[in-house]
C-alpha positions in Angstrom: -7.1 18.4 1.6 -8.3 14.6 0.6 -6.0 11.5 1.6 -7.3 9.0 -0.4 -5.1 6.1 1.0 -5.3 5.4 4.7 -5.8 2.0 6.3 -7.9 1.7 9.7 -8.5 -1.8 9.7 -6.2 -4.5 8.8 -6.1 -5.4 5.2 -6.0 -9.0 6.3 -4.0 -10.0 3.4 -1.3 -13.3 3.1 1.8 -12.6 4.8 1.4 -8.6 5.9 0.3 -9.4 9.6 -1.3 -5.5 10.8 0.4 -3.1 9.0 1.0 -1.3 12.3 0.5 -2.2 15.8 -2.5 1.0 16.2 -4.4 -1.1 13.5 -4.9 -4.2 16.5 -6.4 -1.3 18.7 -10.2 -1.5 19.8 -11.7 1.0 17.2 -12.3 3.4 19.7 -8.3 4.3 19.7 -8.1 4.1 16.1 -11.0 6.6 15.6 -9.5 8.7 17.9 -5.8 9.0 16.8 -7.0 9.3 13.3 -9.0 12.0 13.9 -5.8 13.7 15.7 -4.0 13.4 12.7 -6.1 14.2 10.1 -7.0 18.1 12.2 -3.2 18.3 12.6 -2.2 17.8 9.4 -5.8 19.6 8.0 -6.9 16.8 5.8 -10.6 17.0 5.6 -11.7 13.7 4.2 -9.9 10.2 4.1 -10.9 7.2 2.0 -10.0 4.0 4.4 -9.4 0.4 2.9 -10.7 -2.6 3.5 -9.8 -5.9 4.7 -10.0 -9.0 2.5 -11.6 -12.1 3.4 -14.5 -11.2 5.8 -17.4 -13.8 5.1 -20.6 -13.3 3.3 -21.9 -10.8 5.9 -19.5 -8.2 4.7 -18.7 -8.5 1.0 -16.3 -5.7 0.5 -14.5 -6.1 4.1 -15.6 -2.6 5.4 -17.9 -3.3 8.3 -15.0 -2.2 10.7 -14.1 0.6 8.3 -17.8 1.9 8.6 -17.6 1.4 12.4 -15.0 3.8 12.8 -16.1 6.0 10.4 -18.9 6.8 12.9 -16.4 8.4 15.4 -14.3 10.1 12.6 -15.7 12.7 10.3 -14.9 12.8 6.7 -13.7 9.4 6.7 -15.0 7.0 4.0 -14.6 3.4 2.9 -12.9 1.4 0.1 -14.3 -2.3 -0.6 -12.0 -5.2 -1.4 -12.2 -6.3 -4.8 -11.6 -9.9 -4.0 -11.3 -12.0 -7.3 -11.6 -15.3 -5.1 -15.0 -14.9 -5.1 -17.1 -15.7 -8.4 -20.3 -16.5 -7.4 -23.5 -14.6 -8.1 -24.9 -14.1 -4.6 -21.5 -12.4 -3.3 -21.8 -10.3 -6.6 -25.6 -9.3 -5.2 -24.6 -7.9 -2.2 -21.3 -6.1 -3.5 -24.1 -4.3 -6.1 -26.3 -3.6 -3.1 -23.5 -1.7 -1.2 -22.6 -0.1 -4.2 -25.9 1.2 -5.1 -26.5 2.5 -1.4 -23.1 4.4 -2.0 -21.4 2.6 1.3 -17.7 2.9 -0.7 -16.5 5.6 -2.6 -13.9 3.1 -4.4 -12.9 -0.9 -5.2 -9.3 -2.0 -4.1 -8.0 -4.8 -6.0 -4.8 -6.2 -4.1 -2.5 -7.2 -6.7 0.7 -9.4 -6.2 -0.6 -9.9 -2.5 -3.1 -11.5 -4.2 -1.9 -13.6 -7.1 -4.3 -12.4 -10.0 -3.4 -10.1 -12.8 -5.7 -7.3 -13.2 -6.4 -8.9 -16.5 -7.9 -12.2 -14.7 -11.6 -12.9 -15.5 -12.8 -12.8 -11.7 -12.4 -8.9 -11.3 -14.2 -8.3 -14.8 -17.5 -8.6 -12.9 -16.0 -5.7 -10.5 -14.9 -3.1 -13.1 -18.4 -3.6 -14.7 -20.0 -2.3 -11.5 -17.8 0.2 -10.8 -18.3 1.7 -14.4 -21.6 1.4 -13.6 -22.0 2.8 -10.5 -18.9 5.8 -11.1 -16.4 4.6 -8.8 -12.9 4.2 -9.2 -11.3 0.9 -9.0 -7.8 1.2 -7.5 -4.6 -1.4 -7.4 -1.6 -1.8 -5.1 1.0 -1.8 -7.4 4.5 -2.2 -6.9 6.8 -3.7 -3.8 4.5 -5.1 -1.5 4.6 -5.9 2.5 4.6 -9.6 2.2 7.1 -12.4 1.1 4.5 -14.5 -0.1 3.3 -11.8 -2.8 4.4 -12.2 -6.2 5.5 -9.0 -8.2 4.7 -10.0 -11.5 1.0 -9.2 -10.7 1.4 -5.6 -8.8 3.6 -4.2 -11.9 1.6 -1.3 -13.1 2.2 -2.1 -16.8 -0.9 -4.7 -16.0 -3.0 -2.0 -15.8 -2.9 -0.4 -19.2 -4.6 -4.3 -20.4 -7.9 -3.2 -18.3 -8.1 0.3 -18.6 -8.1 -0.5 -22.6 -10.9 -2.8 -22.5 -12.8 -1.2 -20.0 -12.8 2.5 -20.9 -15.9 3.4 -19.0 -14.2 2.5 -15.9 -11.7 4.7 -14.0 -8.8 3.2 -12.4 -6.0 4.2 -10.0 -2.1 2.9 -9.3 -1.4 3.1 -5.7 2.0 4.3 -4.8 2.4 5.3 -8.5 3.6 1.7 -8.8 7.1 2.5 -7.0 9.6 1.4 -7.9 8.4 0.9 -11.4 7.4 4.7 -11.3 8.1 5.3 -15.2 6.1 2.8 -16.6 3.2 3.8 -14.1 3.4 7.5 -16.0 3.5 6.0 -19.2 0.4 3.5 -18.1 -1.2 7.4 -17.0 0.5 9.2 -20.0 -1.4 6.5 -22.8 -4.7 6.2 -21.2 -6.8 9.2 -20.1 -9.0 6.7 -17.4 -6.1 5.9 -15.6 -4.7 8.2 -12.2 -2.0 7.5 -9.4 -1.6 8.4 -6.0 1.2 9.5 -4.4 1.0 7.3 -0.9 3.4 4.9 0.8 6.5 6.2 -1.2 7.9 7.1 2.2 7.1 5.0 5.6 8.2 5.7 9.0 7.8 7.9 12.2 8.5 11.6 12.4 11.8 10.5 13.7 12.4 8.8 10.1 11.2 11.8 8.1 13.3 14.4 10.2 16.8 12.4 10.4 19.3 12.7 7.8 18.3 9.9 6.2 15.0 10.7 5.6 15.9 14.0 4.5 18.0 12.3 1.6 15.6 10.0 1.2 12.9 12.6 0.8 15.1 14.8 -1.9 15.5 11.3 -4.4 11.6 10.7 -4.5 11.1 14.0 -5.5 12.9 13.8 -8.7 11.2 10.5 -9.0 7.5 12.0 -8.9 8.4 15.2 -10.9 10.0 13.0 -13.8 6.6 10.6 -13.2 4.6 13.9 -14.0 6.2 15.7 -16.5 6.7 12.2 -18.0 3.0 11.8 -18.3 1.9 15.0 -19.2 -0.7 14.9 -16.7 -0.6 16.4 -13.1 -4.5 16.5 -13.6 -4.1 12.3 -13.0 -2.0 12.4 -9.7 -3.6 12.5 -6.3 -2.4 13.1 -3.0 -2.4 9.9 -0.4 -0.3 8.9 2.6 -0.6 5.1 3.4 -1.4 6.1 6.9 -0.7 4.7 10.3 2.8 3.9 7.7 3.5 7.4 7.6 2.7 10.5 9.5 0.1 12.5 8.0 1.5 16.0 8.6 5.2 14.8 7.8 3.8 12.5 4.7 1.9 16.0 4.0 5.3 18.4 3.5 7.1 15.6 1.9 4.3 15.4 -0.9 4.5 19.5 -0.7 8.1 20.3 -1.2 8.2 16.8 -4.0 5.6 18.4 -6.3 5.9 21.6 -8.0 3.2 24.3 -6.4 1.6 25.2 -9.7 0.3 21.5 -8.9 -0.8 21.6 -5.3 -4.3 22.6 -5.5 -4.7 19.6 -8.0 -2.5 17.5 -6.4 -3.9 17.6 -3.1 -7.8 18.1 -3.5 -9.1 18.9 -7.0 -8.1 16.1 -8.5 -9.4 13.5 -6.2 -12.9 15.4 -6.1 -13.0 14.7 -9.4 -12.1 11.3 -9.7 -14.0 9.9 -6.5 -16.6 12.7 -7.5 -17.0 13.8 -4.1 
């Protein structure tokens, strides 16, 4: 099983703070409670991402990532596709990692950072990834911050890039909840375009067991079946949990019981082999 959306570093973005208290842990503890949950829940590989912001010395913000990823097997990193940054020397060293194969994807923060994926200071970004056959992935939808601005994480905004940059292969995070139906349209039109299925759900075991989450739990379902039947394509949906947010193994039998099992093998590793070609 592949979770392609965990965070072990803090993304470091305006207004989120952590994410989750285990994320200000020495790396030590984070390696080791991630590696707990990924052979409880039996996910095999984990793609980890970034923090924004971290100087000239680490362009994509996964020096941390990479650190941990020494104590955790199967983990891998996601660079920061940070569109603050124009000049040709960052651009150098972001082609360098790249080519050494250091990431296994780009993660542009959209509406927590306010830039459409449209904006001329990511094209440079989606030209490398085409280049180099990685995904780029967006945060789209309700965000963690108050100082975000929505306008820019709607996944609608995606269809503009994916259009003019057809070599490249892109990826909605969180299937842009709550606008989940224009994500599958976004998906449905454009065959270079997937979603994950992370972060719909946050909260302890406790959450995910109570009543609440049980009801909780049985809405989102309907809301990812009608996303994939919508599109017509189960082949563009991966499985992801927004861990420390979520539980893995709970996170793990929600995504099970939301998605019809003709669609689990897909769902939870073929389809994210294929797109992070792994």
């Amino acid at each position: 099983m592949i979770d392609v959306h965990v965070h072990a570093v803090p993304p470091n973005l305006p207004g989120t703070g952590p994410l989750a208290p285990l994320l200000r842990q020495p790396p030590a503890v984070v390696a080791a409670e991630l590696r707990r949950e990924m052979q409880t829940s039996g996910t095999t590989l984990a793609f980890a991402m970034g923090a924004w912001d971290c100087g000239d010395d680490d362009p994509l913000g996964i020096n941390l990532t990479l650190e941990i990823a020494q104590q955790v097997p199967g983990l891998r990193a996601v660079g920061v596709a940070d569109p603050t940054r124009t000049d040709a020397a960052h651009f150098l060293r972001v082609e360098e990692l790249l080519a050494a194969g250091r990431v296994v994807a780009l993660k542009g923060y959209l509406g927590y950072l306010h830039f459409e994926p449209a904006h001329p200071n990511y094209r440079r970004y989606y030209e490398l990834a085409g280049k180099y056959k990685v995904p780029v992935m967006f945060h789209t939808g309700d965000t963690y911050s108050p100082r975000a601005k929505l306008k820019f994480a709607h996944p609608l905004g995606v269809d503009e890039v994916a259009v003019d940059h057809p070599d490249t292969r892109f990826l909605m995070c969180h299937v842009g909840n709550p606008w989940t139906l224009d994500a599958a349209e976004v998906i449905y039109k454009n065959i270079n375009v997937w979603a994950d299925l992370s972060g719909l759900m946050v909260g302890t075991d406790e959450v995910f067991a109570s009543d609440e989450g049980r009801e909780a739990a049985a809405e989102l379902s309907h809301v990812v079946q009608r996303a994939i039947r919508y599109s017509e394509r189960p082949n563009r949906f991966v499985y992801g949990t927004d861990w420390p947010l979520a539980p893995m193994t709970a996170y793990r039998d929600f995504v099970f019981e939301a998605i019809p099992a003709e669609y689990h093998e897909q769902v939870f590793e073929a389809n994210a082999r294929l797109l992070f070609r792994v």
